[in-house]
TORRO-410613 format. One line per field, with one value per residue (C-alpha): y, x, z negated; residue number from 0. Coordinates in steps of 0.2 Angstrom, whole numbers. Layout:
residues N
north	(Y:...)
east	(X:...)
up	(Z:...)
pos	(NUM:...)
This chain:
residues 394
north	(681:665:666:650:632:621:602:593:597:583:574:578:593:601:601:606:622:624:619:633:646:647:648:663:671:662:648:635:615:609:595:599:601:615:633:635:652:654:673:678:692:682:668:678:685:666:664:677:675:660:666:664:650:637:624:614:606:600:583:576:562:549:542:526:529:529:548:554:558:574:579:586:601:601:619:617:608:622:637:649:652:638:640:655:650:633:644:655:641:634:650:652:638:638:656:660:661:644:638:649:637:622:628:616:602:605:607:593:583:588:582:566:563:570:558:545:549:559:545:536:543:539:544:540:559:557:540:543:562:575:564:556:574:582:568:569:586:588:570:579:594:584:575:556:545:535:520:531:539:525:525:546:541:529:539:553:545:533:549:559:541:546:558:547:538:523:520:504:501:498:514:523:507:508:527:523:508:520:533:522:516:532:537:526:528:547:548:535:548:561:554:550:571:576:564:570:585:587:601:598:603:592:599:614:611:603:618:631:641:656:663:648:635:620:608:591:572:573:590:587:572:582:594:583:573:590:593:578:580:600:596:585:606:607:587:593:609:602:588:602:613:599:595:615:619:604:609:627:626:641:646:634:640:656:651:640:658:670:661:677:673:657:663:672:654:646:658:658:638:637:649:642:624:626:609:612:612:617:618:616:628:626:641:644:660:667:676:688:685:692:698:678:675:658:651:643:624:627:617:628:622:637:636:642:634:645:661:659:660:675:687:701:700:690:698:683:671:654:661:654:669:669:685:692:707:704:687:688:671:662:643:642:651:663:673:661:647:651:639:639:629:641:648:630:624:638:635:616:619:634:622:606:616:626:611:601:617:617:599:596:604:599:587:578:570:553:554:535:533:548:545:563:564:568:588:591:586:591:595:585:569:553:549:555:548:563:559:571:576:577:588:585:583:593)
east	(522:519:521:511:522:512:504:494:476:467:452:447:432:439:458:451:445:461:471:461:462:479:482:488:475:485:499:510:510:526:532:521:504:499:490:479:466:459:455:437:444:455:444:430:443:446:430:428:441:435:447:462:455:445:433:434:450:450:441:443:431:436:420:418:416:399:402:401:382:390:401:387:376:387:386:400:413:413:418:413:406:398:394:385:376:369:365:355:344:342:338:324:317:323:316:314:294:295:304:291:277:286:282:264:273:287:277:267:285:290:275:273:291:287:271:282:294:285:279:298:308:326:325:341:337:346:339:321:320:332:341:320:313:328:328:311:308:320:313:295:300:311:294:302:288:285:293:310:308:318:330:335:333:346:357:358:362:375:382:383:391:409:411:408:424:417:407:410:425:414:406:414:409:391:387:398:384:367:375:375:358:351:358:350:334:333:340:322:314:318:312:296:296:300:287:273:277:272:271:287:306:312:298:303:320:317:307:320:328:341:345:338:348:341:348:352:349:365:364:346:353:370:357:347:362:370:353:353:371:370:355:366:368:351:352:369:364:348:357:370:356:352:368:374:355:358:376:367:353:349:350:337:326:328:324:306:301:306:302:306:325:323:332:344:348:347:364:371:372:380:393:396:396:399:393:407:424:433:432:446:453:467:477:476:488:501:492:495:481:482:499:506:511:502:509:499:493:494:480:472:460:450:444:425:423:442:434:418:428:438:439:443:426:415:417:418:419:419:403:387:374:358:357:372:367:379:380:389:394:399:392:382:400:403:403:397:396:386:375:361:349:352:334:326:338:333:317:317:327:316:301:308:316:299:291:301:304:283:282:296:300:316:329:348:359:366:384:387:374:380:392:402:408:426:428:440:428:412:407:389:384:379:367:365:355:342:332:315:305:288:274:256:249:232)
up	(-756:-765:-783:-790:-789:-777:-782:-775:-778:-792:-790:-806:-807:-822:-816:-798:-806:-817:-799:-789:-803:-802:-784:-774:-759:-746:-748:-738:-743:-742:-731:-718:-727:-718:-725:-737:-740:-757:-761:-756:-743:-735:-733:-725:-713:-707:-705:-695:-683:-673:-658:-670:-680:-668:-677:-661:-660:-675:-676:-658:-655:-644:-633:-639:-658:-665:-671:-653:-658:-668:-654:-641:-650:-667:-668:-682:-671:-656:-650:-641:-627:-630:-646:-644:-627:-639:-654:-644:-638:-655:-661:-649:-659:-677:-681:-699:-694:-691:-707:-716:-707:-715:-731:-734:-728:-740:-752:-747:-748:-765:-773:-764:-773:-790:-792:-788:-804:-816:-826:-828:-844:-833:-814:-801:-796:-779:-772:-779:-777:-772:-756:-750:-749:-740:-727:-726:-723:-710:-700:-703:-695:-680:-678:-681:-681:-701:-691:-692:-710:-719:-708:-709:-728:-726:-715:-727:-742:-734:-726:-745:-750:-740:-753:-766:-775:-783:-767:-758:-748:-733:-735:-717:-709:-714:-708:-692:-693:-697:-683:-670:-673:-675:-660:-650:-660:-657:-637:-637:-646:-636:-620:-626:-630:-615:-607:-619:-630:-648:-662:-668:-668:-655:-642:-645:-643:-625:-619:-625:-611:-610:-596:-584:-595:-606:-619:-612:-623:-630:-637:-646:-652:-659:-667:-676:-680:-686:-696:-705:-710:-717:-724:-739:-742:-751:-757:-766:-774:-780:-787:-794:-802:-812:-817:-821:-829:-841:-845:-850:-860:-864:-843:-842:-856:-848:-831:-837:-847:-832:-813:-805:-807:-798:-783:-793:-801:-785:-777:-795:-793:-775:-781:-797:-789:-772:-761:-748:-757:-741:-721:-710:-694:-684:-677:-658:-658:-669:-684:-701:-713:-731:-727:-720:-703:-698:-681:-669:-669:-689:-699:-711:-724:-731:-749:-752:-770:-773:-763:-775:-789:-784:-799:-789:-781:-794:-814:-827:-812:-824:-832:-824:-826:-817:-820:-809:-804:-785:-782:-763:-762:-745:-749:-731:-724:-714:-696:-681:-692:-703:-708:-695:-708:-723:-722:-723:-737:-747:-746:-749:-764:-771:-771:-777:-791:-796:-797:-807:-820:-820:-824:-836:-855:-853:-847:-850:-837:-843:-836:-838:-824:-815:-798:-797:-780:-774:-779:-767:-752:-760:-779:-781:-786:-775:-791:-807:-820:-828:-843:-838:-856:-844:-846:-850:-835:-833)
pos	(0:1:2:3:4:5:6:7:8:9:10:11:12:13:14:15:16:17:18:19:20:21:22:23:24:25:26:27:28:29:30:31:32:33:34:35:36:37:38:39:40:41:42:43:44:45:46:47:48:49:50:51:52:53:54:55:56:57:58:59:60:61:62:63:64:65:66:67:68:69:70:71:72:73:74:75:76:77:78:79:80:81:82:83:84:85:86:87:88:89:90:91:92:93:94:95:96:97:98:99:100:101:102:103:104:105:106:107:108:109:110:111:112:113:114:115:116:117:118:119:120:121:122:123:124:125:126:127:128:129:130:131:132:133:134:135:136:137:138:139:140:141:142:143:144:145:146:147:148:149:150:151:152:153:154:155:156:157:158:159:160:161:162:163:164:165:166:167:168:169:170:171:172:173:174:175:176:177:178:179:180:181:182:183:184:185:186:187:188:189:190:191:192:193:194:195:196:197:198:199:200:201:202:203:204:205:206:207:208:209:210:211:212:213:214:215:216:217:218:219:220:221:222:223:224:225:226:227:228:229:230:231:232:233:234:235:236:237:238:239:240:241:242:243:244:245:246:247:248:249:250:251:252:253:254:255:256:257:258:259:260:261:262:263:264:265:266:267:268:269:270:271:272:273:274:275:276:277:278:279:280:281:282:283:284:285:286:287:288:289:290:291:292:293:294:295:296:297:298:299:300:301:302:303:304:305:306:307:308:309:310:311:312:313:314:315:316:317:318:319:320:321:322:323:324:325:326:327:328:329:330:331:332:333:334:335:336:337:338:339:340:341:342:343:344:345:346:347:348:349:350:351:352:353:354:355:356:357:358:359:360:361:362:363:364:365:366:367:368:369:370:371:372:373:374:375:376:377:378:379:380:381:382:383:384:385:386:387:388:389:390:391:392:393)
């Protein structure tokens, strides 16, 4: 039974925090603003139930907007048996072998980047590094030609701009303008594959087969597209890890004396700061979660920065120790959505964020140049302005 009053939720971070903190597991808006699931168990039961809670019906895309790209293979926006048929295929492809292959051309991405910053006292850490090396990563592993590098560059950081308050009013307008382009560009691309095959994702995504069946254009043009969107995963949390690391000083001093809790800092940042603030469902069938009854054809906005936060689940949940000893956050979700690109972003960000701890003494983020972007659609920044103390170089 509810117990908390219900207000709107702020846009501020700090009143967010307070605003989830003081929600029950499961409430009702009023006036028609549907359900909302905060509490760690209750959320992972949503997430689980994709028969009661569909992901498909959610954003119907009419066929003449530009963001039909992410309608055909957007793993995130279908059910199943689709879902499962798809993921199967990419699968075939996307193995955690092959991410591991990636690794010299990450690395090889990182320091391309890093050369291009280490000798500036003020860096714009997401145009200049963090947002160039995701986008880069994921066209080098696509196989996009260097003719189509600036324009995934461009797509990705217009695309981290919706979120972004103090972004131009024009900011839709402009990644309905950079989908559309890139949609034309990569159903291009993908013919001159299937014409003459490479060593790259998108070959291997056009050979793919399960059970006699292949992936059509528009699904490996969904995928990429879908790839370039979920990879602002990684561009948010390196981009938080800076932001959190400076806040705690003596976290970071700890992580530049002791690497091996890299990864643990690395889980202890999504949790603590998770990218997605929420995801949305919609009911299909009457359903009890958490003790509520939700009817069908409800709209359910289910809260992972509230679930990562849930005391009953994490001890001194506020606190951001990378030391914590369980850390069973749900940032890359849950169930059959789970985020299919998880393994890669953990490896982009594990590299970028060694090397910068190697090559840096220490660093400061200047919030006057820093854009926070709206908390209650991601917590992140479309640009922050880091002051990097740099290292000797040898």
């Amino acid at each position: 039974m509810t117990t908390s009053v219900w207000t709107p939720p702020p846009a501020d971070e700090t009143a967010l925090a307070d605003w989830l903190r003081a929600r029950d597991p499961i409430e009702r808006a009023p006036g028609g603003g549907g359900w909302h699931v905060f509490g760690y168990r209750e959320v992972k039961e949503v997430l689980a139930n994709h028969g009661a809670f569909s992901n498909a019906v959610v954003r119907p895309v009419p066929d003449d907007s530009p963001m039909r790209l992410y309608r055909e293979g957007n793993l995130t926006w279908m059910d199943p048996p689709r879902h499962r048929q798809l993921r199967a295929l990419v699968s075939q492809v996307f193995t955690p072998r092959y991410v591991a292959g990636l690794e010299p051309m990450i690395h090889e991405t990182v320091e391309t980047f890093l050369t291009g910053i280490r000798r500036n006292a003020e860096v714009s850490f997401v145009r200049e590094f963090a947002s160039p090396v995701v986008a880069t990563v994921i066209a080098r592993m696509v196989g996009i030609p260097g003719n189509g590098l600036r324009l995934f560059q461009e797509w990705s950081q217009a695309l981290l701009a919706l979120a972004d308050p103090g972004a131009e009013q024009n900011g839709l307008q402009a990644v309905l303008t950079k989908t559309q382009i890139a949609e034309a560009f990569l159903h291009r691309f993908i013919a001159k594959r299937r014409a003459a095959p490479a060593d790259d994702l998108t070959s291997g995504l056009i050979a793919a087969e399960v059970d006699g069946e292949r992936l059509g254009d528009d699904e490996i043009a969904g995928l990429v597209a879908l790839l370039m969107s979920t990879g602002q995963a990684a561009t948010l949390t390196l981009v938080n890890a800076i932001i959190v690391l400076a806040r705690h000083p003596q976290s970071l001093a700890m992580l530049q004396t002791r690497p091996e809790l890299l990864n643990s800092a690395i889980d202890e940042v999504m949790r603590y700061r998770s990218e997605t603030t929420r995801v949305e469902r919609k009911t299909t069938r009457d359903v009890v979660v958490g003790g509520h009854e939700i009817p069908a054809g409800q709209t359910v906005s289910v809260w992972i920065a509230a679930a990562n936060r849930d005391p009953r689940v994490f001890d001194g949940p506020d606190v951001f120790d990378i030391e914590r000893s369980t850390n069973p956050h749900i940032a890359f979700g849950h169930g059959i959505h789970y985020c299919l690109g998880a393994p890669l972003a953990r490896v982009e960000i594990r590299i970028a964020l060694r090397r910068l701890l190697d090559s840096t003494v220490d660093f400061a983020v200047d919030p006057a140049g820093t854009r926070l972007l709206d908390p209650r659609l991601m917590f992140g920044a479309s640009e922050a302005a880091v002051r990097f103390d740099w290292k000797e170089e040898q």
